[in-house]
GUVO-70532 format. One record per residue (C-alpha): residue in one letter; x, y, z. Coordinates in steps of 0.25 Angstrom, whole numbers, padded with zeros to 4 digits, always signed. Layout:
BEGIN
aXYZ;...
***
This chain:
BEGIN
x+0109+0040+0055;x+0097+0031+0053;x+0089+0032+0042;x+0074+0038+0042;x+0062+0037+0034;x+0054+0050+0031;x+0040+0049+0032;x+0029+0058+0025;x+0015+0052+0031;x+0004+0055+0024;x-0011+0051+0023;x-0009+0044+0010;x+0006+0042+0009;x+0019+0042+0017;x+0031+0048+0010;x+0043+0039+0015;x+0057+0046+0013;x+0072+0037+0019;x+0086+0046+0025;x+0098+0041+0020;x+0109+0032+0026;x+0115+0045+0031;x+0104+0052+0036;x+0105+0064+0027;x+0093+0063+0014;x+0080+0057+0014;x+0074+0050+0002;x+0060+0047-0001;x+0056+0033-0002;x+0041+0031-0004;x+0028+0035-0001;x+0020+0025+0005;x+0003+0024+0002;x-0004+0026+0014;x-0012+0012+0016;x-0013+0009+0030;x-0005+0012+0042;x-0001-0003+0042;x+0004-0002+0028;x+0011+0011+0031;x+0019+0006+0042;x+0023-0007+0037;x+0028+0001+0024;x+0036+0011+0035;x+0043-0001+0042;x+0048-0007+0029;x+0055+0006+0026;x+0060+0007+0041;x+0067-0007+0037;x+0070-0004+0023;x+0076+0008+0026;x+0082+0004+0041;x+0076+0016+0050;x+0064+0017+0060;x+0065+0032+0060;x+0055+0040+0053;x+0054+0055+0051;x+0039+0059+0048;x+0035+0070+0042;x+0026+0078+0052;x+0016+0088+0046;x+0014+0100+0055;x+0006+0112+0052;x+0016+0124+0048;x+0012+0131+0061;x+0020+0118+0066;x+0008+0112+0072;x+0003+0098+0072;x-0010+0095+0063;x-0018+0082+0060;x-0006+0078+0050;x+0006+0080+0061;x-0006+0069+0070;x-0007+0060+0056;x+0008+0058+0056;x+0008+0056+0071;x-0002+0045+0068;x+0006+0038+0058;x+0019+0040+0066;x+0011+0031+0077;x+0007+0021+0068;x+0022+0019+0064;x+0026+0018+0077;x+0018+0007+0080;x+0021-0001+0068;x+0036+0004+0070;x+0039+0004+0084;x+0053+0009+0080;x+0049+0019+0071;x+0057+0031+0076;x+0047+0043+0068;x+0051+0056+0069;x+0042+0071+0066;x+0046+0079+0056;x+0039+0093+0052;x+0035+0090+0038;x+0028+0104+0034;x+0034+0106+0022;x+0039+0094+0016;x+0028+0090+0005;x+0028+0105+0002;x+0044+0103+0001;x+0043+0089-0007;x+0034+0094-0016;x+0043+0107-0020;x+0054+0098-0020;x+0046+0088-0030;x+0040+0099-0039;x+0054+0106-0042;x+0059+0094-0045;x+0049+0093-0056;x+0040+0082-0051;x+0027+0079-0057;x+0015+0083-0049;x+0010+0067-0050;x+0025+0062-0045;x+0025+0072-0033;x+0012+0067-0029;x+0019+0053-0028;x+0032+0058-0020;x+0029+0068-0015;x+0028+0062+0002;x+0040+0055-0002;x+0047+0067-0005;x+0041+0075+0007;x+0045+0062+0017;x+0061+0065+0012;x+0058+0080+0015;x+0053+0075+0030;x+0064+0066+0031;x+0076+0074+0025;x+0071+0084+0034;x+0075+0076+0045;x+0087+0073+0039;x+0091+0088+0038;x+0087+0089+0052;x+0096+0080+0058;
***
């Protein structure tokens, strides 16, 4: 199985989370500041190289009626923009709904500081995103 990066997009950040070797847990990389598209994408195909994989699982926000808002069009806007700059880019939808709710349970019952969650907390939902993918699969 190829490896996959996790994607949690955001206004302000991108939480960036990587599968194993074997296709079976992700780990959370980074969390890229949102400067310009340009920026965000050139950041994005240095971890498509690092990490040897074009497939991206994005987190996609709907409503939790399950319909579409302006967020689920926001990611479908960024998911264009990739594209271009990665013609490659092999980006794949997934329903997000609960996993910042899910990181940030996770974060505090581990015992997290309020000031370090704030730092890790769309890394750890982009490994919720991705390992439920992985799960999936």
């Amino acid at each position: 199985m190829e490896r996959a990066l996790g994607l949690d997009v955001g206004d302000r950040t991108i939480g960036i989370a990587v599968s194993d070797l074997l296709g079976m847990t992700a780990q959370g990389v980074e969390t890229i500041r949102r400067s310009t598209m340009k920026a965000d994408i050139n950041r994005l195909k240095e971890l498509t190289v690092q990490y040897e994989t074009t497939k991206f699982i994005v987190g996609y926000p709907r409503n939790m009626n399950g319909t579409e808002g302006p967020r689920c069009e926001f990611v479908n806007e960024f998911c264009d923009e990739v594209r271009k700059g990665i013609p490659e880019a092999d980006i794949v939808l997934w329903d997000e709904r609960l996993s910042t709710v899910a990181a940030t349970r996770s974060l505090i019952e581990a015992d997290v500081s309020r000031k370090k969650r704030k730092k890790v907390i769309d890394k750890m939902a982009a490994v919720f995103i991705l390992q439920g993918w992985l799960d999936s699969k």
